[in-house]
C-alpha positions in Angstrom: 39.4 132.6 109.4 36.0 130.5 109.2 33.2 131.3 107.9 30.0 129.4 109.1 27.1 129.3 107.0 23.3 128.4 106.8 21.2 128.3 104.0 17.3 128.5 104.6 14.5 128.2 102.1 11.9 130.4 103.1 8.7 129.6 102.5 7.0 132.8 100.0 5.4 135.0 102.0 6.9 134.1 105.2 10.2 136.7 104.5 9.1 139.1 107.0 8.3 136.9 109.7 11.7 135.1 109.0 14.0 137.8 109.0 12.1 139.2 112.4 13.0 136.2 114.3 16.7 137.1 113.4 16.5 140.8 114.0 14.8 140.2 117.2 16.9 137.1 118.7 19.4 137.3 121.6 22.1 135.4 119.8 24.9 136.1 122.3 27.7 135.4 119.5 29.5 138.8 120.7 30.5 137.1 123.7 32.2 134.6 122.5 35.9 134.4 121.9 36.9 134.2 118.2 33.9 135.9 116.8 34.4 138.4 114.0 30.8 139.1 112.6 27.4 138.4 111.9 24.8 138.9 108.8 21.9 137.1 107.5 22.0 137.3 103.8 18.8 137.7 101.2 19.0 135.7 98.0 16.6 135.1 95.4 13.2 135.0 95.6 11.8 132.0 93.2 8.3 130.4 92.6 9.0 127.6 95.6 10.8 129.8 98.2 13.6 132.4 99.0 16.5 131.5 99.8 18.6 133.4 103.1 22.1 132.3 104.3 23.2 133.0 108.0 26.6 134.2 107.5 28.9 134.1 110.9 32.8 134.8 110.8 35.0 133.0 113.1 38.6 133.6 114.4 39.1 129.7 113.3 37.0 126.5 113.1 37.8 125.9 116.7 36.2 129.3 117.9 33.0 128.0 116.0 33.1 124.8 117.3 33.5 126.3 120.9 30.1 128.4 119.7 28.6 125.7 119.3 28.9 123.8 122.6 28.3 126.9 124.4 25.8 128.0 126.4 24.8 130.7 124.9 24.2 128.7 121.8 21.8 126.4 123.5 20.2 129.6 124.7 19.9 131.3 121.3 18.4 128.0 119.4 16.3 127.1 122.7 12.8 128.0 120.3 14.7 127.6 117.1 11.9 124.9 116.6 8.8 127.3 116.7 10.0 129.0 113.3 9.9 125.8 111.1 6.7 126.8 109.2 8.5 129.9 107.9 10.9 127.6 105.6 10.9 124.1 103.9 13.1 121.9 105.3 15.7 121.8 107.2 18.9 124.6 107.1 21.7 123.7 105.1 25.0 123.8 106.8 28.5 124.9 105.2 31.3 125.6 107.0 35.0 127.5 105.3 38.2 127.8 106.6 39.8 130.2 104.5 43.1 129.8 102.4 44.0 132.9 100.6 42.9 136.1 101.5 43.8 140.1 101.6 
């Protein structure tokens, strides 16, 4: 399993907006071989920003790494650029290939 993650500082007042871009995006993941899952994760809200992580699950690393040479993820981050005013900076990548599990 991998678990692909970005973390987003959202700038306050901008949470709606932000998580309506995700809810209303053609991502295309379920297309893709080795995908498991998607959510897009609410953290704390703080006096600079809230934080959000995109949260994808992966058969492997090299399902992801397929994802992201794809197509359809061209396609999906085509206007990813048009939502930068609704965080600071730029989204913090992690990526997890799991080692123990149930």
């Amino acid at each position: 399993m991998f678990v692909a993650m970005n973390r987003f500082r959202v700038a306050p007042g901008s949470e709606d907006a932000f998580e309506d871009v995700w809810r209303n995006r053609r991502s295309r993941l379920e297309e893709m071989d080795g995908f498991v899952s998607f959510n897009l994760l609410r953290g704390a809200t703080g006096d600079t920003h809230t934080l959000y992580a995109s949260h994808a699950i992966w058969k492997d690393e090299e399902a992801f790494r397929a994802w992201t040479k794809s197509e359809q993820f061209r396609e999906a981050h085509r206007n990813a650029g048009e939502n930068r005013p609704l965080y600071l900076g730029h989204p913090e990548f992690e990526g997890f290939s799991a080692v123990d599990g149930v």
